[in-house]
C-alpha positions, 0 to 999 in steps of 0.5 A: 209071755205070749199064750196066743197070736190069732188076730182074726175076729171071731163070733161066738155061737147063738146059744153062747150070746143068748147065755153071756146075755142072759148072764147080764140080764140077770147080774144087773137086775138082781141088782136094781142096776140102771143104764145098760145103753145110752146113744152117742146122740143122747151124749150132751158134753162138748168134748172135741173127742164126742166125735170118736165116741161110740154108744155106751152098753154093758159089755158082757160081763163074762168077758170081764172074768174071762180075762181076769182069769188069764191076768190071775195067771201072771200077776197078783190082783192086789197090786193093781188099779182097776181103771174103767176107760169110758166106764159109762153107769159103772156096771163092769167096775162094780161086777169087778168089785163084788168078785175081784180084789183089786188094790182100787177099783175106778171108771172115768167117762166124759159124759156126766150123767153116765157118771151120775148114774155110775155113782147111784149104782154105787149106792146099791153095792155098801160094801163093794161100791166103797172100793169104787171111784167115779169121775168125769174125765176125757180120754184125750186128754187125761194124764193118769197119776202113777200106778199100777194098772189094768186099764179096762176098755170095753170098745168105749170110742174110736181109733183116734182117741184111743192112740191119743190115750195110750200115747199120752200115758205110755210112760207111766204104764211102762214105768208101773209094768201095767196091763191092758184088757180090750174087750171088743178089741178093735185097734188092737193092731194099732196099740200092739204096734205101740213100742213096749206094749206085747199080747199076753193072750187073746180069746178069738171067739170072743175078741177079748185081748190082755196085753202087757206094758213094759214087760208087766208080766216079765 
C-alpha cells in the first residue's frame, strides 16, 4: 500500500514549530519530565558507533501521533512492540504509553545515563511507565528478539549506523511483518533501498515516513 511517494524534504511554517514546540513544552512539563537535550560531547560511553551519533532532543511529539495515526489505518496496535531506537531520557516511549495500546512498549540507547534519566521519568507515569522497558544497548550491534515491531527512530545517529541496524535485524522484521517510523527521516532513501522494506506514506511538511517490512501491511 503506497499513500504517498514525495521524497522532498519539507519545512513546516513559523507558527506551526512554534505550536508543535509548545505542545512539547507544555507535555513535558506538566509531567516533571527531565533531559529534553543532551550533546553528542556530553556522551561519556566508548562505543565505536559514539562516532555516528547525533545529539539527543525530544523530537516533537506530535509527529509521534501524526504517524501513529497513518499506522492505525493498516494495523492493530495491539500486535506491535513499540521499540525506541536511541530513545535517550524516554520521553517519546512514554507520550506513547500514556495515549497508545501498544502490546510493549521499549527504548534502548547507548548512553547510560540518558537510560537513568529514562527510567526516572518512568517513575512519574505509575500506571503508563509499568508498560516501558529501558536498557543499554548499541545500535551496531544489537540483535532484537523476535517480534512484532514499530521500530521508532527520531533521527538518533547517522547513515552507518542505521544501515549496520537494519541490516543486522532484516530478518526478523520481515519474518514478523514490522513497521518503521522515521521521524526526521534522513537515510530514508538508503533503508527504501533495502530488499523487502516499502513506503507506506510520508508527511513532507513534516518529514515523518511509516515504511512496511516484509509487506507488513499486505
Amino acid at each position: 500500500m503506497r499513500y504517498n511517494v514525495d521524497l522532498s524534504r519539507g519545512s513546516p511554517t513559523p507558527a506551526l514549530r512554534a505550536w508543535n514546540e509548545v505542545y512539547n513544552l507544555v507535555w513535558i512539563r506538566s509531567h516533571g519530565l527531565r533531559g529534553t537535550r543532551v550533546g553528542v560531547e556530553s556522551f561519556t560511553n566508548r562505543y565505536r558507533s559514539r562516532d555516528d551519533a547525533n545529539c539527543f532532543m525530544v523530537m516533537w511529539l506530535r509527529n509521534l501521533d501524526r504517524i501513529t495515526k497513518t499506522l492505525e489505518e493498516t494495523t492493530q496496535l495491539n500486535t506491535l512492540t513499540f521499540l525506541d531506537v536511541g530513545c535517550g531520557t524516554g520521553i517519546p516511549t512514554l507520550y506513547a504509553a500514556t495515549r497508545y495500546e501498544f502490546a510493549d512498549l521499549r527504548g534502548f540507547d547507548f548512553e547510560a545515563p540518558l537510560i537513568e534519566d529514562a527510567r526516572r521519568n518512568q517513575e512519574k507515569f505509575p500506571k503508563a511507565g509499568r508498560r516501558c522497558t529501558f536498557d543499554v544497548g548499541d545500535a551496531s550491534q544489537l540483535k532484537l528478539p523476535k517480534a512484532r515491531y514499530l521500530l521508532f527512530l527520531a533521527n538518533p545517529f547517522g547513515e552507518r549506523v542505521l544501515e549496520q541496524f537494519i541490516s543486522n535485524n532484516l530478518d526478523i522484521l520481515a519474518s514478523t511483518r514490522s513497521y518503521i517510523a522515521m521521524v526526521n527521516d534522513h537515510g530514508i532513501q538508503n533503508v527504501m533501498a533495502t530488499s523487502g522494506v516499502s513506503l507506506v506514506h510520508r508527511n513532507p511538511t513534516y518529514n515523518c515516513s511509516l515504511l512496511s517490512v516484509g509487506d507488513a501491511d499486505g
